[in-house]
Every structure is written in structure tokens, then in C-alpha cells.
TORPA-4810 file (N, C-alpha, C, O; in nm, 3 decimals):
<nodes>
NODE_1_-1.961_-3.647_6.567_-2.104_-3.630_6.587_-2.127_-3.524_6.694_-2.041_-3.509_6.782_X
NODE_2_-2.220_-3.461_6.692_-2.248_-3.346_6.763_-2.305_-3.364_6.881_-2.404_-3.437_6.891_X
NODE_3_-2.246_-3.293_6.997_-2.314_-3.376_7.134_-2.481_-3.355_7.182_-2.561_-3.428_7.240_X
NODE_4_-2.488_-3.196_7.116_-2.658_-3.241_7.119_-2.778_-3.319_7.065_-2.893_-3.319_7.109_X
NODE_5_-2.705_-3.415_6.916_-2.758_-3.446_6.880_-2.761_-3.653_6.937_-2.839_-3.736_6.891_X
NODE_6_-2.681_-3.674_7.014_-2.678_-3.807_7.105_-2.791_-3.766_7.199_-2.887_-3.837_7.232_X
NODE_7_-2.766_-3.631_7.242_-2.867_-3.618_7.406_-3.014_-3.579_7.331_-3.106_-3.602_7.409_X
NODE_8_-3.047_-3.541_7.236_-3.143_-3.542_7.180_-3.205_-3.725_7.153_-3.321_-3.767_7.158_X
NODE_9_-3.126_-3.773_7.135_-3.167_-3.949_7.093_-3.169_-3.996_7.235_-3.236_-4.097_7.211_X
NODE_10_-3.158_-4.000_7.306_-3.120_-4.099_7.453_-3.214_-4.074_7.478_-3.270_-3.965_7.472_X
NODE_11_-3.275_-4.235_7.535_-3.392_-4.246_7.628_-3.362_-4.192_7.823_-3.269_-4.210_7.902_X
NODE_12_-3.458_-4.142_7.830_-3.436_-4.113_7.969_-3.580_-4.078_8.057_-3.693_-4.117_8.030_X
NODE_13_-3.552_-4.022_8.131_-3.690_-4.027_8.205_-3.809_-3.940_8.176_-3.915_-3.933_8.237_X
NODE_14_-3.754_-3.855_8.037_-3.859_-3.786_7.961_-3.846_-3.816_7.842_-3.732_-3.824_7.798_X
NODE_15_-3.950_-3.839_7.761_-3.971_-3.849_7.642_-3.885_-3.788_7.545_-3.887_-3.665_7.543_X
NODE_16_-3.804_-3.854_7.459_-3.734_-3.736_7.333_-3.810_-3.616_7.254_-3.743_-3.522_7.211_X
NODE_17_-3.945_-3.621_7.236_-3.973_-3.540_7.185_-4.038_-3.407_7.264_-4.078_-3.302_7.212_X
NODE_18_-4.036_-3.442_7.400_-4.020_-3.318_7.479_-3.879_-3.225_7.475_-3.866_-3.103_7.463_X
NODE_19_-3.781_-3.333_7.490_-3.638_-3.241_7.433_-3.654_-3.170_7.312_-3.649_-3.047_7.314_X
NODE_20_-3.667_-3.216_7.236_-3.652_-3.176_7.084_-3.789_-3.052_7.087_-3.760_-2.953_7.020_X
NODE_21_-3.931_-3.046_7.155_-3.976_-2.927_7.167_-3.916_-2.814_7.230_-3.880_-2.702_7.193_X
NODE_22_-3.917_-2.875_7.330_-3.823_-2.768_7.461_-3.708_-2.713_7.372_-3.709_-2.590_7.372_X
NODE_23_-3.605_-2.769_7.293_-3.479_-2.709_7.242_-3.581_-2.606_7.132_-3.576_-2.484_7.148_X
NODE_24_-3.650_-2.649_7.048_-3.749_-2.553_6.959_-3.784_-2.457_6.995_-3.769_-2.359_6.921_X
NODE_25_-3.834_-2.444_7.103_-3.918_-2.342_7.219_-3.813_-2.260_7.223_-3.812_-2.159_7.152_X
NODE_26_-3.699_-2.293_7.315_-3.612_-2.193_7.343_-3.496_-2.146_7.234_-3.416_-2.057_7.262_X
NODE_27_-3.497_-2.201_7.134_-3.465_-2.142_7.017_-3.535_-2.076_6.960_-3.471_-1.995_6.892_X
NODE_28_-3.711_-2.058_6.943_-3.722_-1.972_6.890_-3.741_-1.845_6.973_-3.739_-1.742_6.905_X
NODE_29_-3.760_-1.830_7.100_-3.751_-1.800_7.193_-3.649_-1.647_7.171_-3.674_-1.528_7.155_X
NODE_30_-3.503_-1.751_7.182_-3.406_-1.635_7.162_-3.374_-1.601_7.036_-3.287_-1.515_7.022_X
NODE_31_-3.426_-1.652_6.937_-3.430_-1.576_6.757_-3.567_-1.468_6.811_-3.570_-1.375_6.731_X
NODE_32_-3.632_-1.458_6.873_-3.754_-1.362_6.830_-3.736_-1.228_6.953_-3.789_-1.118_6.941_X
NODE_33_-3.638_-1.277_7.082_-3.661_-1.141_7.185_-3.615_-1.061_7.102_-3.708_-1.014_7.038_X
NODE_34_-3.489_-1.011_7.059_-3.468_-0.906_7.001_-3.582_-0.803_6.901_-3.610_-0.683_6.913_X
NODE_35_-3.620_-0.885_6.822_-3.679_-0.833_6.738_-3.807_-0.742_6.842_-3.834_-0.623_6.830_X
NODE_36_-3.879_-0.849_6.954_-3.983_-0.801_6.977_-3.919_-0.693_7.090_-4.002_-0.609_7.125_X
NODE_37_-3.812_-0.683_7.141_-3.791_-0.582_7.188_-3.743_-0.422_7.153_-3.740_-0.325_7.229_X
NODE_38_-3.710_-0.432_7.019_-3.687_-0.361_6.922_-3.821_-0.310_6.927_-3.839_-0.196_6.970_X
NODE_39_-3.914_-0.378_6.890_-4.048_-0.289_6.881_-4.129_-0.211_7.001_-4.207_-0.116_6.992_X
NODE_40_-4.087_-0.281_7.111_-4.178_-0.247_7.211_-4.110_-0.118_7.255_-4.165_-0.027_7.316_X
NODE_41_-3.974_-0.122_7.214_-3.892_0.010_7.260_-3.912_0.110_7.141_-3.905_0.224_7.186_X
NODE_42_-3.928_0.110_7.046_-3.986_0.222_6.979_-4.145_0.241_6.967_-4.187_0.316_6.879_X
NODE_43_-4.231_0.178_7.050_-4.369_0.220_7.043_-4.317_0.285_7.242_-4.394_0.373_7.279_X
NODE_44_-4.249_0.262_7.308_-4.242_0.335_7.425_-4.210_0.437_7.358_-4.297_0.524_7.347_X
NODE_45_-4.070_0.461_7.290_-4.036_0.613_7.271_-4.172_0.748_7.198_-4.191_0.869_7.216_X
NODE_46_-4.245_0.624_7.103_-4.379_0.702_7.021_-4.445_0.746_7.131_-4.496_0.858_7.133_X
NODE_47_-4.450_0.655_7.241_-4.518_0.751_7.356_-4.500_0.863_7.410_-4.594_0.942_7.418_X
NODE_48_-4.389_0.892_7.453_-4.306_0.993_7.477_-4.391_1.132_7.443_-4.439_1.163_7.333_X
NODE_49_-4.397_1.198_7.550_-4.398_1.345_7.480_-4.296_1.419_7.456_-4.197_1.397_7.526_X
NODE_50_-4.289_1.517_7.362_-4.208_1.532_7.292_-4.135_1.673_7.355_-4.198_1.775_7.329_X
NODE_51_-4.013_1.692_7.434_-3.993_1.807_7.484_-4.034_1.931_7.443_-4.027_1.928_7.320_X
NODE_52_-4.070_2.033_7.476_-4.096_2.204_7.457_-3.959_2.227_7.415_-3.856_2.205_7.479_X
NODE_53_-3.972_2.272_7.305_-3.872_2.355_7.261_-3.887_2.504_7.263_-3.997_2.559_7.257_X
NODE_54_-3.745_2.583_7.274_-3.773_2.713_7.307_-3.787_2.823_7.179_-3.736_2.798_7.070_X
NODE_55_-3.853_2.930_7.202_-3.945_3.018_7.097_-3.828_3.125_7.084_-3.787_3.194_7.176_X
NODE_56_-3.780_3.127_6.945_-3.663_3.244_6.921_-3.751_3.331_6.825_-3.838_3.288_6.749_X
NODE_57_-3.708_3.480_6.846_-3.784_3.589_6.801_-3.703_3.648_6.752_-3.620_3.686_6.834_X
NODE_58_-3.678_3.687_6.617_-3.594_3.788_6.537_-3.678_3.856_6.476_-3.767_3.824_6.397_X
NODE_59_-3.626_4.009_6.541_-3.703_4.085_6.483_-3.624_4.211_6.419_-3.511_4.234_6.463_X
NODE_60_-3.676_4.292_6.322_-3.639_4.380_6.227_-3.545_4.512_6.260_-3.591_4.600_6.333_X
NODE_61_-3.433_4.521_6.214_-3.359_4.637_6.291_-3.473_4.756_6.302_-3.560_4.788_6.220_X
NODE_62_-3.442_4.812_6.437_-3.545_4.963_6.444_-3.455_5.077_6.379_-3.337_5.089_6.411_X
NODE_63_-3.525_5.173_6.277_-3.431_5.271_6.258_-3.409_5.361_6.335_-3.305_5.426_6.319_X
NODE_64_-3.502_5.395_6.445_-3.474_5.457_6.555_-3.357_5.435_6.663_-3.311_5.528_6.728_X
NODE_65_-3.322_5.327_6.673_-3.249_5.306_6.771_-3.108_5.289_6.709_-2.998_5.333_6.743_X
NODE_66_-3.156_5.192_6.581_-2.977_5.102_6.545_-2.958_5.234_6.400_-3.037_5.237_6.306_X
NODE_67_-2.858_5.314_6.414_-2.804_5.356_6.269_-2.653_5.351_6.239_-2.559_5.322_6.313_X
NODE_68_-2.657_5.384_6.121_-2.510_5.301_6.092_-2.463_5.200_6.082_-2.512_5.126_5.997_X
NODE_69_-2.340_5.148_6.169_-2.280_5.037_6.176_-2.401_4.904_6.227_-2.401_4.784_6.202_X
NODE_70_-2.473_4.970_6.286_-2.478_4.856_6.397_-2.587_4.759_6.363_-2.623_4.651_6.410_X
NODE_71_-2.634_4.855_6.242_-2.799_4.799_6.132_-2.718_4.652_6.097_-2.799_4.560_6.104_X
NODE_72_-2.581_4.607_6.062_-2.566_4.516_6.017_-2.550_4.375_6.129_-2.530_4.255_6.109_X
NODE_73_-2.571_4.454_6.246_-2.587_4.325_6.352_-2.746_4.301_6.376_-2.781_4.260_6.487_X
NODE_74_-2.826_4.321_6.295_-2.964_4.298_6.306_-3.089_4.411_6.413_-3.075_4.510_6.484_X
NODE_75_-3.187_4.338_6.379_-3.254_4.315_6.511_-3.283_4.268_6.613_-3.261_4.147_6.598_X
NODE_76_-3.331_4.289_6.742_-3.353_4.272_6.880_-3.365_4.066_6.818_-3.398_4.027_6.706_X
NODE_77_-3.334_4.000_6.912_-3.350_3.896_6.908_-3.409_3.849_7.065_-3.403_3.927_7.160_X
NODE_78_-3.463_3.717_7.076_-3.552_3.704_7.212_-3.573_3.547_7.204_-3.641_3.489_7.120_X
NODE_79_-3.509_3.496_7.295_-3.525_3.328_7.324_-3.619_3.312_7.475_-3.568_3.343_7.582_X
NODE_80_-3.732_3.269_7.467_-3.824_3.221_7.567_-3.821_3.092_7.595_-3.828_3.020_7.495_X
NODE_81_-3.814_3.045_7.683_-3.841_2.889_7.713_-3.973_2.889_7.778_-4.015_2.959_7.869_X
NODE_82_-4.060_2.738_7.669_-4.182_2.757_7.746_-4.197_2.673_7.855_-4.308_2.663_7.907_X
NODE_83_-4.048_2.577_7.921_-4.111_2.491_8.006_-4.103_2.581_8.130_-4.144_2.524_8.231_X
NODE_84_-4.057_2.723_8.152_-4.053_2.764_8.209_-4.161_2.863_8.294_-4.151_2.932_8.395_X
NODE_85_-4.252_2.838_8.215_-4.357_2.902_8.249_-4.478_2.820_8.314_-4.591_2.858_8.343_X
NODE_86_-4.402_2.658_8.335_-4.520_2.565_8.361_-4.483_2.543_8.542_-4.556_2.472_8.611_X
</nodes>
């Protein structure tokens, strides 16, 4: 026989069916934190603002400048960061 289920039956100086709530309570207790913490931590992250990401610029070989070989390494390219400007 299972020992919580004697200490669940024994009279004592509280009522059995305060045990038997109290064990309910804190069973459902620890079946439900997870879940509700699962949620509360993805409505924090929804809060979140969402980092600045940085602005890349590719732009068109110049024929003035690039001829020949070098047309095949592109154009001028340009990475800005905007948290940097705050």
C-alpha cells in the first residue's frame, strides 16, 4: 500500500479533506508552472525590441574607375550600422 495513501486516511489534528485539497492544490500547482511560464517568457521576448540591424549597400561597378579584371569583383559595397548613430 502506498504511504501517501495511509497519511491521506489518518485522523489527526486537521481534517482529511484538507490533506487531500492541499495535495490537489499543489499538484496542480506544479503540472501548470511550466506551462504558464512558457508563456509569460515568450510574451516578454514579444516585448522586446527588436535589434537594428546594419544597412549593406551594393552598388553597380563604375566604368570609370573598375575596367577589366576588376569589373568581376563588383561594385563599391558599404555596411552602416544604425545603432551607431544613436
Amino acid at each position: 500500500m502506498n504511504a501517501d495513501a495511509v497519511w491521506l486516511a489518518r485522523f489527526g489534528d486537521k481534517d482529511w479533506r484538507h490533506h487531500l485539497r492541499r495535495w490537489a492544490q499543489d499538484n496542480k500547482f506544479e503540472k501548470t508552472l511550466k506551462p504558464r511560464l512558457d508563456i509569460e517568457e515568450q510574451r516578454w521576448h514579444a516585448a522586446q525590441l527588436l535589434p537594428p540591424t546594419p544597412v549593406v549597400i551594393h552598388e553597380l561597378p563604375d566604368d570609370e574607375l573598375q575596367t577589366g579584371e576588376s569589373r568581376k569583383l563588383g561594385g563599391a559595397m558599404e555596411i552602416k550600422s544604425p545603432w551607431a548613430d544613436q
